[in-house]
Backbone of each chain as ProteinMPNN parsed JSONL, in Angstrom:
{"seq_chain_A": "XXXXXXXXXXXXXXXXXXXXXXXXXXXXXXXXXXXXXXXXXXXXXXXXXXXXXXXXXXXXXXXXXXXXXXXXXXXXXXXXXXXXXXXXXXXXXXXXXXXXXXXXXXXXXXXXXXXXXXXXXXXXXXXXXXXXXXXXXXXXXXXXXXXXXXXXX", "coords_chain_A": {"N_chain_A": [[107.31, 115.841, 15.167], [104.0, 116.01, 16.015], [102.126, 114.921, 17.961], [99.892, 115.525, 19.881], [99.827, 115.041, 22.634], [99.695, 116.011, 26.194], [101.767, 117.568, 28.624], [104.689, 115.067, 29.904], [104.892, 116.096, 32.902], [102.685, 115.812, 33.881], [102.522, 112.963, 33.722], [102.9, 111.416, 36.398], [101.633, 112.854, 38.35], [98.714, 112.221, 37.923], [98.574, 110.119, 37.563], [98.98, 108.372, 39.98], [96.449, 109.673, 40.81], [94.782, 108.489, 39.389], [95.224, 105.347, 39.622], [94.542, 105.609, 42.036], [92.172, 106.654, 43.004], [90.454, 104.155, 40.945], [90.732, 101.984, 42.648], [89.729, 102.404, 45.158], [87.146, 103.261, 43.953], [86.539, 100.262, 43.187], [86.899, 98.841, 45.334], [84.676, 100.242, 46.869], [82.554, 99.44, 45.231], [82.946, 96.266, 45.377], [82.717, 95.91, 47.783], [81.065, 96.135, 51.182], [81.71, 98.759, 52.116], [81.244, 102.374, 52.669], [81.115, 105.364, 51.77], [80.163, 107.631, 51.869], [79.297, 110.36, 53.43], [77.571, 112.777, 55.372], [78.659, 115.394, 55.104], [78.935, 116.081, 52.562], [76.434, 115.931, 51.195], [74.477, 117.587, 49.278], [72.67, 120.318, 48.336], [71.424, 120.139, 44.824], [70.649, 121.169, 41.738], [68.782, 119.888, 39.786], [68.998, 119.32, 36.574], [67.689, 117.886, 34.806], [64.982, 116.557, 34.527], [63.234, 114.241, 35.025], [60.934, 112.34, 35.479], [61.182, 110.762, 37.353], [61.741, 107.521, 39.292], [64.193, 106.938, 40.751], [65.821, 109.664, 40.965], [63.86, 111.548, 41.628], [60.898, 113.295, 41.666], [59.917, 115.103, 39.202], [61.552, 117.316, 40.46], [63.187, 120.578, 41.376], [65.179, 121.348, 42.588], [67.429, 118.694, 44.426], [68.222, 116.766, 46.832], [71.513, 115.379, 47.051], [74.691, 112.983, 47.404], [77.672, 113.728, 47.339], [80.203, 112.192, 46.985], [80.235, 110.044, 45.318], [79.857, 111.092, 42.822], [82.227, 112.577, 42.618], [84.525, 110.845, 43.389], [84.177, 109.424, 40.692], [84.601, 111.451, 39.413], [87.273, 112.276, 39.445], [88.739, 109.989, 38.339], [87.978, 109.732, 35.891], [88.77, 112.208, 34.963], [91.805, 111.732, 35.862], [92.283, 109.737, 34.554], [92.112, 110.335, 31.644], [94.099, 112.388, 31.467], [96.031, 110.723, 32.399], [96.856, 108.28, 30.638], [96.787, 110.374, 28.39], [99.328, 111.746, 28.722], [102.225, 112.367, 27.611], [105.117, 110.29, 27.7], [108.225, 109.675, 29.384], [110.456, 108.9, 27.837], [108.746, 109.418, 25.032], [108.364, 108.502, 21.903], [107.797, 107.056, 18.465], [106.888, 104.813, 18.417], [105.808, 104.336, 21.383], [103.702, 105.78, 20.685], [102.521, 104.444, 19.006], [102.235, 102.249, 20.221], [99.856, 103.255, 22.179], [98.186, 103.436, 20.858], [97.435, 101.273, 19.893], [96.625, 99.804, 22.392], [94.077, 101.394, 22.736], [92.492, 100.537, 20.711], [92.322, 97.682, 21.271], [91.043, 98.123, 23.83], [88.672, 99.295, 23.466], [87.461, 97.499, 22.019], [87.179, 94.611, 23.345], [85.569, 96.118, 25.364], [83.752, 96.902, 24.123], [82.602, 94.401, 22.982], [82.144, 92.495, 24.878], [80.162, 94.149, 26.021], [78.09, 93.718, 24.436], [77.241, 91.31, 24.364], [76.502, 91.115, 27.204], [74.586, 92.782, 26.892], [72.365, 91.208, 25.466], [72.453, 89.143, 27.034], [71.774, 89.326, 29.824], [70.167, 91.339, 32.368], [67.666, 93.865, 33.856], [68.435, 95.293, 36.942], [71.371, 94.006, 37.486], [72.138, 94.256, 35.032], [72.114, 97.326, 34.568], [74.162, 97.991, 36.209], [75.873, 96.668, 35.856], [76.426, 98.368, 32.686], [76.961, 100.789, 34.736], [79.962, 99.658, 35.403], [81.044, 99.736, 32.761], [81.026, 102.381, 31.864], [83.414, 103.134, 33.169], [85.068, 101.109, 32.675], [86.409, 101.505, 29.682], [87.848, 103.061, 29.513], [89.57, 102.483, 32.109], [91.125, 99.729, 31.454], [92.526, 100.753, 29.143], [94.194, 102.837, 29.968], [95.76, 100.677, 31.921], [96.639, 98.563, 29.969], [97.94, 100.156, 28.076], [100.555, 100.764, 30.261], [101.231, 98.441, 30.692], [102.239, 97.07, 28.332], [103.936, 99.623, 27.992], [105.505, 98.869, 30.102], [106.993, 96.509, 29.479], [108.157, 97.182, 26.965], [110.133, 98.576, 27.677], [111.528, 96.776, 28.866]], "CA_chain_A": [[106.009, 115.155, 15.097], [103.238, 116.754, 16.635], [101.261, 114.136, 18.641], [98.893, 116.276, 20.77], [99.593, 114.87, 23.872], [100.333, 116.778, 27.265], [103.368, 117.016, 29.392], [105.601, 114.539, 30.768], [105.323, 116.565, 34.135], [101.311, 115.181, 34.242], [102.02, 111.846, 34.356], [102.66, 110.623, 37.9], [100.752, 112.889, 39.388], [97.34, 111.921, 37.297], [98.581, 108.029, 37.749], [98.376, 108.499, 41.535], [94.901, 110.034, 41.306], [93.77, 107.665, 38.337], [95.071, 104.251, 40.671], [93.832, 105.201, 43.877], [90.274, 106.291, 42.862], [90.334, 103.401, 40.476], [90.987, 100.486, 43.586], [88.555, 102.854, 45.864], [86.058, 102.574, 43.088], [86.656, 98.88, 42.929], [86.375, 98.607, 46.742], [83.508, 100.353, 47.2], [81.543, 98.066, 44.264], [83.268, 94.561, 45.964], [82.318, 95.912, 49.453], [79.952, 96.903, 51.999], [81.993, 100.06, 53.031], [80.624, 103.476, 51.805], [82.269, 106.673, 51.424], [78.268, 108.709, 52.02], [79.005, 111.597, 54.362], [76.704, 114.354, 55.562], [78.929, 116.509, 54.815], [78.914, 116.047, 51.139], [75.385, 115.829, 50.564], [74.473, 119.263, 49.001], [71.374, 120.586, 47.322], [72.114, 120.204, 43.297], [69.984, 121.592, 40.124], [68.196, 118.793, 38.688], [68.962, 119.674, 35.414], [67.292, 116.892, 33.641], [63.513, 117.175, 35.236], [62.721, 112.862, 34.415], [59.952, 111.47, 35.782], [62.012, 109.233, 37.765], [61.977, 107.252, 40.66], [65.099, 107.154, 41.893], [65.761, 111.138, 41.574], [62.733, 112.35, 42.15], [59.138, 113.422, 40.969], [59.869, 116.671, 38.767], [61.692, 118.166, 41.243], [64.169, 121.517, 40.318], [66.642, 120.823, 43.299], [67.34, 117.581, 44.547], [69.502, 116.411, 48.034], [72.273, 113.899, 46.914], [75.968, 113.166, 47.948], [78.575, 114.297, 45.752], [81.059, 111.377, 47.057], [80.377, 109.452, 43.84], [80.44, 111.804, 41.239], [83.524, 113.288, 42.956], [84.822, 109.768, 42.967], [83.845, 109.403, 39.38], [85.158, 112.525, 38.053], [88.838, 111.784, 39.795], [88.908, 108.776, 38.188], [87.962, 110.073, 34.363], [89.563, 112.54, 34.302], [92.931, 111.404, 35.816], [92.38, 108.641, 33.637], [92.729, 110.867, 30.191], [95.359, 113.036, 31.617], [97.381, 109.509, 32.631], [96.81, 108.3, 29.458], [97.797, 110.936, 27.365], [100.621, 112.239, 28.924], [103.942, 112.013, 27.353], [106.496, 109.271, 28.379], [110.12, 110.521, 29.224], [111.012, 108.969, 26.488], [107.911, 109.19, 23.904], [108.683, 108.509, 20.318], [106.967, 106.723, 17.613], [106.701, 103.363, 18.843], [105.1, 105.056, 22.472], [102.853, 106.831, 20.142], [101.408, 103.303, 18.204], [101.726, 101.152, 21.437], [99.192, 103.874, 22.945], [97.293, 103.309, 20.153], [96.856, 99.828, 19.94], [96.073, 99.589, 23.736], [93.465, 101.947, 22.593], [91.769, 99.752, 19.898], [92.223, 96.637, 22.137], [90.255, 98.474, 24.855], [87.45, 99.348, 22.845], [87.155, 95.801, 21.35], [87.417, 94.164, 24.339], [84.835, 96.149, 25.979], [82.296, 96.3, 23.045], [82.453, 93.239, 22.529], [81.858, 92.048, 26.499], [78.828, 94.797, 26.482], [77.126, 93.421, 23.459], [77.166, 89.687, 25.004], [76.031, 91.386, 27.908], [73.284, 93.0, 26.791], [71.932, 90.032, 25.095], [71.968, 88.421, 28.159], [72.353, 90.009, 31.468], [68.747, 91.963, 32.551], [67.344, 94.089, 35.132], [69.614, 95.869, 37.608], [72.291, 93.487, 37.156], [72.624, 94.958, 33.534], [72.44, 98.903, 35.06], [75.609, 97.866, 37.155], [77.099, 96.556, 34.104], [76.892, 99.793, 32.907], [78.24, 101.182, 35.273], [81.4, 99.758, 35.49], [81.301, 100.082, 31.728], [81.278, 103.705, 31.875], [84.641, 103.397, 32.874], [86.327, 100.146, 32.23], [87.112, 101.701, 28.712], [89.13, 103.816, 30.778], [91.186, 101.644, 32.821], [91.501, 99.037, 30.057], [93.132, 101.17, 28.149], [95.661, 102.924, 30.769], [96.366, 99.427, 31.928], [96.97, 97.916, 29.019], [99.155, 100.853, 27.797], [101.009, 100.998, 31.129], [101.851, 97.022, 30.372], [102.845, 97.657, 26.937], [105.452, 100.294, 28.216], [106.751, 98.301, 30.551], [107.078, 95.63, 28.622], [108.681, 97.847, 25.571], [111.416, 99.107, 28.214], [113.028, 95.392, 29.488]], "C_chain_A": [[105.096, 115.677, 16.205], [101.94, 115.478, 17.037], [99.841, 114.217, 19.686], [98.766, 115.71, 22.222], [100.183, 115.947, 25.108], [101.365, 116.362, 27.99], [104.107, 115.918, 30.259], [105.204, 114.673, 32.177], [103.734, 116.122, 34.924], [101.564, 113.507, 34.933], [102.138, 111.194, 35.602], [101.829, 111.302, 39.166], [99.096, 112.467, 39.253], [97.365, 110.293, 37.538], [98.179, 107.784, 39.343], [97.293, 108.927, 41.972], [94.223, 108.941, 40.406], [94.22, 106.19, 40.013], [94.542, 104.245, 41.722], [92.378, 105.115, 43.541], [89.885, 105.099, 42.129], [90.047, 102.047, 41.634], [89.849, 101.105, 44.757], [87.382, 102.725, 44.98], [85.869, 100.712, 43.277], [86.013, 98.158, 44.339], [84.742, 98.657, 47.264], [82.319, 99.462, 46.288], [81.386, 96.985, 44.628], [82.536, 94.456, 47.12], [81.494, 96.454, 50.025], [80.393, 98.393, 52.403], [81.579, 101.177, 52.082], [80.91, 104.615, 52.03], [80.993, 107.852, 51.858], [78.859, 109.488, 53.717], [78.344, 112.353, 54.542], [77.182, 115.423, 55.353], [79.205, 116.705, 53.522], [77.795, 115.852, 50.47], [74.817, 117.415, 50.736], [72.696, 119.224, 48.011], [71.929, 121.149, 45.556], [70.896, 120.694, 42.505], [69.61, 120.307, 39.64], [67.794, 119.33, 37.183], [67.73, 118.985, 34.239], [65.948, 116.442, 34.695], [62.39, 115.845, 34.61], [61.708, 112.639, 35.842], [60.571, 110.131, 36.34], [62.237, 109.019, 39.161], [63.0, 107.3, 41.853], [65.757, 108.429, 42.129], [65.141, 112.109, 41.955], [61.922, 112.946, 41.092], [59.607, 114.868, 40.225], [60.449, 118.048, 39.68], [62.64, 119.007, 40.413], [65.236, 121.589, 41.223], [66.374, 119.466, 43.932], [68.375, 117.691, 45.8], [70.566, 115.237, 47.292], [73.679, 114.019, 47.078], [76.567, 112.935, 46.913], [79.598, 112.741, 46.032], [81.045, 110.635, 45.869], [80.725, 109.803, 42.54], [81.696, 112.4, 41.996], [84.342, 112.131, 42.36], [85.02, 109.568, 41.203], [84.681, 110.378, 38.08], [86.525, 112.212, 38.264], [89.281, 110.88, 38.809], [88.877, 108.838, 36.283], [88.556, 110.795, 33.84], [91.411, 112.738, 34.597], [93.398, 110.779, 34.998], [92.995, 109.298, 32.151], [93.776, 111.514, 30.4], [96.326, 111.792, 31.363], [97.856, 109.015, 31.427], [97.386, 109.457, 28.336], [98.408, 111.909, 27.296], [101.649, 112.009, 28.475], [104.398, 111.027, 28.003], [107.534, 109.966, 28.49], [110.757, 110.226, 27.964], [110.014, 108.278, 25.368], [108.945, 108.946, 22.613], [107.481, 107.752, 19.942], [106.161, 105.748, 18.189], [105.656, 103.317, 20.141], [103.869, 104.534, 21.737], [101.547, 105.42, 20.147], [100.698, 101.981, 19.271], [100.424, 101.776, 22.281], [97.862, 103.537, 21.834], [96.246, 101.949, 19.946], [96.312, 99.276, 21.346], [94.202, 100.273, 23.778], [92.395, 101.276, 22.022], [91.385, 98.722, 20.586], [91.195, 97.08, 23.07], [88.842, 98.129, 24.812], [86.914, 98.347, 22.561], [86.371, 95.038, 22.315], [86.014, 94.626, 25.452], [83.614, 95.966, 25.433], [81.58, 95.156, 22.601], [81.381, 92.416, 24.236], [80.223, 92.857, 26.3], [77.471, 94.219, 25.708], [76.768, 91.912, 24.055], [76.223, 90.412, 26.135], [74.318, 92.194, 27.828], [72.223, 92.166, 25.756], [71.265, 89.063, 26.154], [72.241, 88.283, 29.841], [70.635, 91.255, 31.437], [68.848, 92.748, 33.757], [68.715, 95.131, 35.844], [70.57, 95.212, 37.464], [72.832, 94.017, 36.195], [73.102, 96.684, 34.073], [73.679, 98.975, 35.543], [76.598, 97.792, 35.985], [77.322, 97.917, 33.618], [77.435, 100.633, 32.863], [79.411, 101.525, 35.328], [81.297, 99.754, 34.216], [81.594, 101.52, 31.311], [82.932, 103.921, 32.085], [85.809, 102.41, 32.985], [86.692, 100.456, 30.956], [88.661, 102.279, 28.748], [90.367, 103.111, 31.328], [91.064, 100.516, 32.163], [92.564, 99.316, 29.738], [94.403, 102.214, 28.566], [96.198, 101.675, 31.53], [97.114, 98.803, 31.271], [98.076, 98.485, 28.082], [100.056, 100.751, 28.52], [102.151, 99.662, 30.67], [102.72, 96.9, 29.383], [104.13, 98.318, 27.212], [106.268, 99.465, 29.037], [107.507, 96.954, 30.193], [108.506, 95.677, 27.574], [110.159, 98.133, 26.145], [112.062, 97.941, 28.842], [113.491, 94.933, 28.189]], "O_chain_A": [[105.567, 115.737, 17.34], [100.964, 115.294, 16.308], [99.076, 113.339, 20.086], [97.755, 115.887, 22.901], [101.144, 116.662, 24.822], [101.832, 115.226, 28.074], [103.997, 116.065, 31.476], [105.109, 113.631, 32.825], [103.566, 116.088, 36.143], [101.145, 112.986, 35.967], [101.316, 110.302, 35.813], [101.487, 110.864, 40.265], [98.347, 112.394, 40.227], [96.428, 109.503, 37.656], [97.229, 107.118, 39.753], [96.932, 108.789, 43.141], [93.108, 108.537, 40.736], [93.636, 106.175, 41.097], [94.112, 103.282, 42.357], [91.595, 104.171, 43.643], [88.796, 104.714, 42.555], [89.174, 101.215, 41.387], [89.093, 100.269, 45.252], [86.537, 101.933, 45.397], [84.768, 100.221, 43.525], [85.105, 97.336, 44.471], [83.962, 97.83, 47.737], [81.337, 98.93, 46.806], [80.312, 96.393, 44.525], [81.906, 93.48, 47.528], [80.994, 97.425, 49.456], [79.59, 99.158, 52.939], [81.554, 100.994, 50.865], [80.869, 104.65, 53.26], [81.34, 108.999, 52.142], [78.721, 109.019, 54.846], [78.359, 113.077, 53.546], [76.502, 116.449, 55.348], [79.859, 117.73, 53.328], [77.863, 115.607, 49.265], [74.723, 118.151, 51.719], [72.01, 118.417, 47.383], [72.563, 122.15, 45.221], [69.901, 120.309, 43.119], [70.462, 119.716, 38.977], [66.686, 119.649, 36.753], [67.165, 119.461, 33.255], [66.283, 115.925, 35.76], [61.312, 116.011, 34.039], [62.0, 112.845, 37.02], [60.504, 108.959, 35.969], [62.689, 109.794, 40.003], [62.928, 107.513, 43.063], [66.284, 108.595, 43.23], [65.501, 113.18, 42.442], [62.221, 113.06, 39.903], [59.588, 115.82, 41.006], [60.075, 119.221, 39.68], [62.998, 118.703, 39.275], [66.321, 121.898, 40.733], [65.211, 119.067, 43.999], [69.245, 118.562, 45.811], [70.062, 114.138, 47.058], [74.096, 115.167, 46.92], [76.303, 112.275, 45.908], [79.679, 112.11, 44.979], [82.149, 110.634, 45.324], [81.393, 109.324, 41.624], [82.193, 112.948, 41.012], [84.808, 112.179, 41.221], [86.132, 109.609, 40.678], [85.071, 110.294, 36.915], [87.112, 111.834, 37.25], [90.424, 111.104, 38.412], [89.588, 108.147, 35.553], [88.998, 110.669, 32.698], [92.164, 113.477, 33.962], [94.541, 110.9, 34.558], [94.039, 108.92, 31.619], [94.638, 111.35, 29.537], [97.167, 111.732, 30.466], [99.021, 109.19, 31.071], [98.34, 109.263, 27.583], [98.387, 112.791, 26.437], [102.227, 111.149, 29.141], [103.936, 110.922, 29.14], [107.782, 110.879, 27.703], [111.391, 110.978, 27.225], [110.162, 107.159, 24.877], [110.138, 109.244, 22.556], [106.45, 107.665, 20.609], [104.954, 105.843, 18.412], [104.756, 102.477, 20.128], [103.221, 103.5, 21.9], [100.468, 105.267, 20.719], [99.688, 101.278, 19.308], [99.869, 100.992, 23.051], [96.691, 103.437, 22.203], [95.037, 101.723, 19.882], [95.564, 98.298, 21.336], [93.315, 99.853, 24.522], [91.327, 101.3, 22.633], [90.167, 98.576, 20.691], [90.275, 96.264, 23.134], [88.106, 97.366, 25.438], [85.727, 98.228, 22.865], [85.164, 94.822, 22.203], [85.488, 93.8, 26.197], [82.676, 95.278, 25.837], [80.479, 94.968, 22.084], [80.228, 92.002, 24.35], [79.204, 92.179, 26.43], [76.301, 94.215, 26.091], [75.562, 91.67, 24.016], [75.024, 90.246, 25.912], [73.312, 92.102, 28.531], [71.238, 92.784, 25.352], [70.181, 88.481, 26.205], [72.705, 87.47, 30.64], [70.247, 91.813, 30.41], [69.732, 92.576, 34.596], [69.705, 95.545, 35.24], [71.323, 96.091, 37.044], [74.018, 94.333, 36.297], [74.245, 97.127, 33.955], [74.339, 99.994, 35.338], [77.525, 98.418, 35.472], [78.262, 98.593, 34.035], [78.082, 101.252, 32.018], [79.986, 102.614, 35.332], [82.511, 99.874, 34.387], [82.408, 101.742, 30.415], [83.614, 104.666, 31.382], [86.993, 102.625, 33.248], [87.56, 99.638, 30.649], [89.808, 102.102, 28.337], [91.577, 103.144, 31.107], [90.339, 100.044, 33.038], [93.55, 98.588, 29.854], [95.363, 102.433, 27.827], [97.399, 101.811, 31.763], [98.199, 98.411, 31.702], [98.896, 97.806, 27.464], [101.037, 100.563, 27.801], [103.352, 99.743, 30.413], [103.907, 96.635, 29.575], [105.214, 97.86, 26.85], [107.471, 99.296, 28.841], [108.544, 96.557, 30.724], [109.417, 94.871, 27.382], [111.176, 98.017, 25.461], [113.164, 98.121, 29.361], [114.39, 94.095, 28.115]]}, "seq_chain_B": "XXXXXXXXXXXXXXXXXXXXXXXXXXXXXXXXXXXXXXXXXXXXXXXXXXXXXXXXXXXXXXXXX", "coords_chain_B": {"N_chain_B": [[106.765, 93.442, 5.296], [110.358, 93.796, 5.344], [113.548, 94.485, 7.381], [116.972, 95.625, 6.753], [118.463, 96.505, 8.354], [119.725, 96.379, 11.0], [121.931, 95.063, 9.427], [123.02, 96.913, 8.261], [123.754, 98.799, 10.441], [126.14, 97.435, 12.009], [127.394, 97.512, 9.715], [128.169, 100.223, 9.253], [129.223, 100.518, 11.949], [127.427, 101.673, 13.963], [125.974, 101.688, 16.966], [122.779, 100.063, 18.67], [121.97, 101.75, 20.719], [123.442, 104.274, 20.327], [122.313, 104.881, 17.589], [119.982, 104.95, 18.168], [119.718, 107.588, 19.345], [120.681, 109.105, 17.593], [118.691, 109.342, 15.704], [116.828, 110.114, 17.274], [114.896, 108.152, 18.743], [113.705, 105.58, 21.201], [116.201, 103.048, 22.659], [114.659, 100.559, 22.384], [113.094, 100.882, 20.312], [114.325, 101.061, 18.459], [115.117, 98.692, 18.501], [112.705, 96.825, 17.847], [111.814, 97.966, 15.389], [113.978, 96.302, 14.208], [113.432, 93.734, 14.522], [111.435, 93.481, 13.285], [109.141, 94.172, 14.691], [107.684, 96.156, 14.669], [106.865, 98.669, 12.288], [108.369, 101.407, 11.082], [107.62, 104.582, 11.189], [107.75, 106.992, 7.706], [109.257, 109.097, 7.798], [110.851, 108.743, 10.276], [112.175, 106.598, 8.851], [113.425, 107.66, 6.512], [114.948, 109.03, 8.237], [116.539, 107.309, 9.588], [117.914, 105.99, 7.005], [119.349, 108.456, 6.138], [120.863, 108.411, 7.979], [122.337, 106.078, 7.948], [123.786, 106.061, 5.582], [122.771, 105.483, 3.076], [119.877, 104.049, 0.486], [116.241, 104.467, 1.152], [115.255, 102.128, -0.155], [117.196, 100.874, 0.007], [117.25, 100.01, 2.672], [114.401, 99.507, 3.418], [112.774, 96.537, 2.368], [110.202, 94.64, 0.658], [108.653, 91.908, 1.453], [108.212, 90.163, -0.957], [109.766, 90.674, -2.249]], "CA_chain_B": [[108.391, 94.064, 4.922], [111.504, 93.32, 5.836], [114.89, 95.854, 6.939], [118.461, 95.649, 6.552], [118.657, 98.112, 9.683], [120.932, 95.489, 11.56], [123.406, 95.061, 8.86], [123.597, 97.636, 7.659], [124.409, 99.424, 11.255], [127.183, 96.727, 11.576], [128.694, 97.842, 8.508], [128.853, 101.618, 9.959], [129.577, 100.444, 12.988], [127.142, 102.33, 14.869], [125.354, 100.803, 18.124], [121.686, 100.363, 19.046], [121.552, 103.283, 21.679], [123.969, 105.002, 19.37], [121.526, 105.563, 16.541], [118.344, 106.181, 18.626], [119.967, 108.973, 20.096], [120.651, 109.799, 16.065], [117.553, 109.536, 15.472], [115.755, 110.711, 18.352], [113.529, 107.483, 19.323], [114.26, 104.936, 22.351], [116.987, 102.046, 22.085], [113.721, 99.696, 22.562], [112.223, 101.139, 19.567], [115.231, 100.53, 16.968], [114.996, 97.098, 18.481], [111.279, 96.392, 17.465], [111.785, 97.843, 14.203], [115.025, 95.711, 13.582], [112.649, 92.494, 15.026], [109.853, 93.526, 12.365], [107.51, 94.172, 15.424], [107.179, 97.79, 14.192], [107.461, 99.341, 10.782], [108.807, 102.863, 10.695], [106.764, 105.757, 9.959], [108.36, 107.323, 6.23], [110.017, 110.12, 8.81], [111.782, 107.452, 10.865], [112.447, 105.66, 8.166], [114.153, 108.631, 5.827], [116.026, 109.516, 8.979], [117.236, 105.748, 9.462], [118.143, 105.748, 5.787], [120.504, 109.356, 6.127], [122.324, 107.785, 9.006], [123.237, 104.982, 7.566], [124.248, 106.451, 4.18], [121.731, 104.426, 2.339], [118.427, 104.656, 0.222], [115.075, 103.951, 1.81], [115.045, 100.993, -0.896], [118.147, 99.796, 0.566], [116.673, 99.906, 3.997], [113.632, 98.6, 3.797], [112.252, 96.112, 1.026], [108.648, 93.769, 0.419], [108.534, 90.108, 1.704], [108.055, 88.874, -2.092], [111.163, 91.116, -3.549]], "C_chain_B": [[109.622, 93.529, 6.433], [112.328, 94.041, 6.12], [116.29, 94.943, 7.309], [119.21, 96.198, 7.635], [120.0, 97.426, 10.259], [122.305, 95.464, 10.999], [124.151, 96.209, 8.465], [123.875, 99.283, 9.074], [125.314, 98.809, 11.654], [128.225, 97.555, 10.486], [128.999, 99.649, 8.918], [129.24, 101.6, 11.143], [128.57, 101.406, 14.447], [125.999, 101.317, 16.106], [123.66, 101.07, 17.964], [121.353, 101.918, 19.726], [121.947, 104.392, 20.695], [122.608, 105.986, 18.235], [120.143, 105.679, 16.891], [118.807, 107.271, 18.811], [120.197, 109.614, 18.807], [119.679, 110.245, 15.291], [116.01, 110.139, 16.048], [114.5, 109.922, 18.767], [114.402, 106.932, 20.667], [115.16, 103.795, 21.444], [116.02, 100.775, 21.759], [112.931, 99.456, 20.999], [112.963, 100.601, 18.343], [115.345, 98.669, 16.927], [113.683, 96.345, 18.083], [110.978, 96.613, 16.381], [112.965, 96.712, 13.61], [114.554, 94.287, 14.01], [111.416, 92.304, 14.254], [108.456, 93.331, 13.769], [106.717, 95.749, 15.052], [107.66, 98.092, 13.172], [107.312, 100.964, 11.262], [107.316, 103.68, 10.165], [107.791, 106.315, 8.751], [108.947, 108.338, 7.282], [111.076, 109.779, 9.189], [112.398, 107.203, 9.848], [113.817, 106.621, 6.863], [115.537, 108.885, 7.012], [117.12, 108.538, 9.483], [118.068, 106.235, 8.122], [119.332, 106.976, 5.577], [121.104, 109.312, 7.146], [122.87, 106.948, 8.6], [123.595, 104.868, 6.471], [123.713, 105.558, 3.176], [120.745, 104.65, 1.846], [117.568, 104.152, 1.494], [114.774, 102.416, 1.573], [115.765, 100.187, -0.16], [117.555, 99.199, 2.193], [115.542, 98.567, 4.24], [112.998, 97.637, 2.426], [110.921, 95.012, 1.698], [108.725, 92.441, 0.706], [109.284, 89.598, 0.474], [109.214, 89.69, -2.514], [112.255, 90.699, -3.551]], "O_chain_B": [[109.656, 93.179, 7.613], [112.404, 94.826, 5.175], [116.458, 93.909, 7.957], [120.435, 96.292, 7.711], [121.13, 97.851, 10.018], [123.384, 95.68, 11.549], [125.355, 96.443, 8.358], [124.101, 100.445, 8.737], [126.047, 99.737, 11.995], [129.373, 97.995, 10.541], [130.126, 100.127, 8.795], [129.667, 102.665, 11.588], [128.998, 101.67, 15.571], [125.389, 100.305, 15.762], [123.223, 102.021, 17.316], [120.693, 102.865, 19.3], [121.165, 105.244, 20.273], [122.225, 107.155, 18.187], [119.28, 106.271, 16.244], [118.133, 108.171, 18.31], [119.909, 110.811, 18.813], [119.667, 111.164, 14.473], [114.883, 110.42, 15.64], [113.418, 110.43, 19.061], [115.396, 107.486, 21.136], [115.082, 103.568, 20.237], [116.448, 99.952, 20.95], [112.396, 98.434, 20.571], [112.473, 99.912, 17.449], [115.521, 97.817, 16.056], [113.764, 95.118, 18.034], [110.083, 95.932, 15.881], [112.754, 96.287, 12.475], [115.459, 93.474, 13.822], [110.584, 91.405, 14.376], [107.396, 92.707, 13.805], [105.571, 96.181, 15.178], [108.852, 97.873, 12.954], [106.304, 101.519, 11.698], [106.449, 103.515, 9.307], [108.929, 105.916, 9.001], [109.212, 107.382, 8.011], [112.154, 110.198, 8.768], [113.519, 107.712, 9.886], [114.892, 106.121, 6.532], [116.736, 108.915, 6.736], [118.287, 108.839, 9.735], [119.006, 106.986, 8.388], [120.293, 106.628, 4.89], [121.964, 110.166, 7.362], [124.08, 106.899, 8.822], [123.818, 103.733, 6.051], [124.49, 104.914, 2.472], [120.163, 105.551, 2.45], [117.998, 103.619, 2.517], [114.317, 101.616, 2.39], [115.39, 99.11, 0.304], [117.548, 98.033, 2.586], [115.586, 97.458, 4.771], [112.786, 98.301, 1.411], [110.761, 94.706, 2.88], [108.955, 91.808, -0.324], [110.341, 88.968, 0.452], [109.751, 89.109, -3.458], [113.049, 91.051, -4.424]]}, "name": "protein", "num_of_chains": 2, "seq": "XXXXXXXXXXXXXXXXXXXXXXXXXXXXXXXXXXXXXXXXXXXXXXXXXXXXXXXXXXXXXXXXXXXXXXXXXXXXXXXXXXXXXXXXXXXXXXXXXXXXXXXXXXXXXXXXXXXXXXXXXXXXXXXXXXXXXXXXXXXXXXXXXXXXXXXXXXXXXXXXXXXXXXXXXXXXXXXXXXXXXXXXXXXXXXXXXXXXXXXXXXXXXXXXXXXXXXXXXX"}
């Protein structure tokens, strides 16, 4: 059975980059502390040339600190590796429990966003978001994670 | 649906762990199909069915049959 997932030999090291940036994400959202170094603020390509206040007037480079999108990317794409890495011992059952964690996710968040954007405004809503961008994410390696360990007592 | 999986590994005598490893899933997994929390894919389910010298019919059958 040909499942298309990647190796076994991914998952604990992608789980140890998905959890940490995940609880440092979390931190830095709950808390005042901030990760903004000078030495990570670089001159970038403003690709996308908006009329916008908070990146600037038409500019074609821009100053801004990578710590977030670094953050960000750790965190997405540990997340799909973690996710759909093999188990030691995949089979079928793996396969459908990965699946249904999958559906649940989606639900779960679509559902929350649509309430939310009904009635949540303003920056408050932008934040939302946010963490929507990637609570589909850890949802859905959570909720698999549970599932397995669950499946194995 | 319903399976027979239980009895009819009883009557060959073969174990839980036994016939994952026959089959090539986990012992967890023969236990969730033999609990009706999981139905077999037709793969599984063929390969269940030539371990335990049995049809598919015999294996697995329909609530109402």
């Amino acid at each position: 059975m040909n499942n298309h997932l990647l190796s076994t030999r991914w998952l604990i090291p992608s789980g140890i980059v998905f959890y940490s940036s995940t609880i440092i994400g979390i931190l830095l959202m709950t808390s005042t502390i901030t990760l903004d170094t000078v030495i990570l603020e670089v001159s970038i390509p403003n690709l996308f040339k908006l009329d916008d206040p908070l990146v600037g007037h038409n500019q074609t480079w821009i100053k801004n600190n990578w710590m977030d999108e670094i953050l960000g990317f750790l965190l997405s794409f540990s997340g799909l590796i973690h996710g759909f890495s093999a188990e030691s011992d995949e089979d079928e059952y793996a396969n459908f429990l990965r699946f249904q964690a999958l559906k649940w996710s989606l639900v779960i968040n679509y559902s929350l966003l649509t309430l939310v954007s009904l009635f949540v405004y303003g920056f408050a809503y932008w934040q939302v978001i946010l963490i929507s961008m990637y609570s589909v994410l850890v949802t859905f390696v959570v909720w698999f994670r549970i599932s397995i360990i669950r499946h194995r007592r | 649906m319903k399976n027979n999986i239980r009895v009819n590994r009883a009557t060959n005598k073969i174990s839980q762990d036994d016939l994952a490893k026959l089959v090539g899933v986990s012992r967890q997994t023969i236990n969730a199909i033999e609990n009706n929390k999981y139905y077999p894919s037709l793969e599984l389910g063929l390969k269940l069915s030539k371990i335990l010298n049995c049809s598919v019919n015999e294996l697995f059958s329909l609530d109402d049959e």
